[in-house]
C-alpha positions, 0 to 999 in steps of 0.5 A: 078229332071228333072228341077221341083223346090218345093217352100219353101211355099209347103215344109213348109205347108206340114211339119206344116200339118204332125206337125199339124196331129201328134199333133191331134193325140197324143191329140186324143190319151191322151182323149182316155186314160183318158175315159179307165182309166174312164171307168175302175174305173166305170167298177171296181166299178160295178163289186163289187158292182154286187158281193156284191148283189149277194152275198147278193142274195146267202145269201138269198136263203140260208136262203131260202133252211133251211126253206125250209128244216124245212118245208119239215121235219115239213110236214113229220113228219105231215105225219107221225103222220097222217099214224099212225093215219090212220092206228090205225082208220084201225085196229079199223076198223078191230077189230069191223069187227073181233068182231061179233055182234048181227046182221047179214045181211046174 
């Protein structure tokens, strides 16, 4: 090599650092496992647990809409009840225009 000697110090340090590096890096490696697997559990956990609510939160607005639908046929059929009583103070109406009585504004 054109005369240029590497020392055994140089050598070593730059193995024991490369060691040192690939340690560091397998040790980084394990706590990020650790935190996913973590946060997986806590994630999984949150996900059942939104299903749940809203699970509960369907199952109310389903009770929501029956009652809505018993309200909606109980005013229809308040509806109803009130058509047909205008339309019988409408024929009253009629009837007493029909009949003639004894006075007369013509």
């Amino acid at each position: 090599m054109n005369g240029m000697k590497i020392s055994f110090a140089v050598v070593a340090f730059v193995l024991v650092q490369g060691v040192a590096v690939i340690w560091y890096i397998s040790k980084m490696d394990s706590k990020i496992n650790i935190l996913y697997d973590k946060f997986e559990k806590e994630n999984e956990a949150d996900v059942v647990e939104n299903q749940v609510k809203m699970k509960l939160d369907l199952a109310n607005l389903m009770e929501d809409v029956k009652q809505i639908k018993k309200d909606i046929r109980q005013a229809n059929k308040k509806d109803r009840e009130i058509m047909e009583q205008h339309e019988d103070i409408y024929k009253l109406l009629q009837d007493s225009r029909d009949v003639p009585s004894g006075y007369s504004y013509d």
